[in-house]
C-alpha positions as CSV (number, residue, x, y, z in Angstrom):
1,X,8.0,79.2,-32.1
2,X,9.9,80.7,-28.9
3,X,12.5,82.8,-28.5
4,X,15.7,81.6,-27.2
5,X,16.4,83.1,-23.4
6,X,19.9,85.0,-24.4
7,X,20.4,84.2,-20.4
8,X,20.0,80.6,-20.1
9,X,21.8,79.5,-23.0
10,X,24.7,81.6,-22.4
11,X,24.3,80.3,-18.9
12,X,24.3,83.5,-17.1
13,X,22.9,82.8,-13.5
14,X,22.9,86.6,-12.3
15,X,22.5,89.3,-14.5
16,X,25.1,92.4,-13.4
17,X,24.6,96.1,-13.3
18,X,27.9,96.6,-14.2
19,X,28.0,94.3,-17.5
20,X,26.6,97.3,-19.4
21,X,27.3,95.4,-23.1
22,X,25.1,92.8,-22.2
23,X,22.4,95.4,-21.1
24,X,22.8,97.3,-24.0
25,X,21.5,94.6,-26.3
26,X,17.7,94.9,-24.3
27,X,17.6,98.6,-25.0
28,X,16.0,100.3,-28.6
29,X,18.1,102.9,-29.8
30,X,16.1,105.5,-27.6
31,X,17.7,103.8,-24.1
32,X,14.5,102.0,-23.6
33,X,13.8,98.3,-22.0
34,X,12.7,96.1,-24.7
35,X,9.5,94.7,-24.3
36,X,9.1,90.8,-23.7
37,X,7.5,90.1,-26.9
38,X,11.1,91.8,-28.5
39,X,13.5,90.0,-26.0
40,X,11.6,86.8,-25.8
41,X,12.4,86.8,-22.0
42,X,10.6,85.5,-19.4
43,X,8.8,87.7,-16.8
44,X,11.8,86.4,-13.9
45,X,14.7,87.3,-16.2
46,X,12.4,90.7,-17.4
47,X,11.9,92.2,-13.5
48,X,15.9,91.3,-12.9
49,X,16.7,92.9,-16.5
50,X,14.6,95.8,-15.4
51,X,16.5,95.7,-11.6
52,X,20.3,95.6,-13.3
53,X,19.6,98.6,-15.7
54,X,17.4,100.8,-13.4
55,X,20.8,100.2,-11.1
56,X,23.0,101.2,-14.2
57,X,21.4,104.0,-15.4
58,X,21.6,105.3,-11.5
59,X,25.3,105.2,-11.8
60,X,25.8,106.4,-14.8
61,X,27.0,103.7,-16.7
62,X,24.2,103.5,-19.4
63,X,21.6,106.9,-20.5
64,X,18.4,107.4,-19.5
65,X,17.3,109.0,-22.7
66,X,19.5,108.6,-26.0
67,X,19.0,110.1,-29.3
């Protein structure tokens, strides 16, 4: 069985930088990416996830590291 795309079924075209709640939920507790086989994202939704919190974490919206 496959895991749901959180994007396409909440029908979110672009994913934003600046919607740091959303981002939050595809980070572990230690402010990492989760992998694909956690998120059950595709690669093209993974590379923009990966994009819009690299972006984030630049500003200073969301940690680099967290403990």
């Amino acid at each position: 069985m496959r895991k749901q795309n959180y994007f396409k079924d909440n029908k979110i075209e672009h994913i934003d930088y600046k919607d740091v709640e959303t981002l939050k939920k595809f980070l572990t507790p230690h402010a990492r990416i989760q992998s694909h086989k956690r998120s059950g994202l595709p690669a093209k939704f993974e590379r923009a996830l990966a994009l819009a919190v690299k972006r984030a974490r630049f500003l200073g919206l969301l940690p680099y590291v967290s403990r």
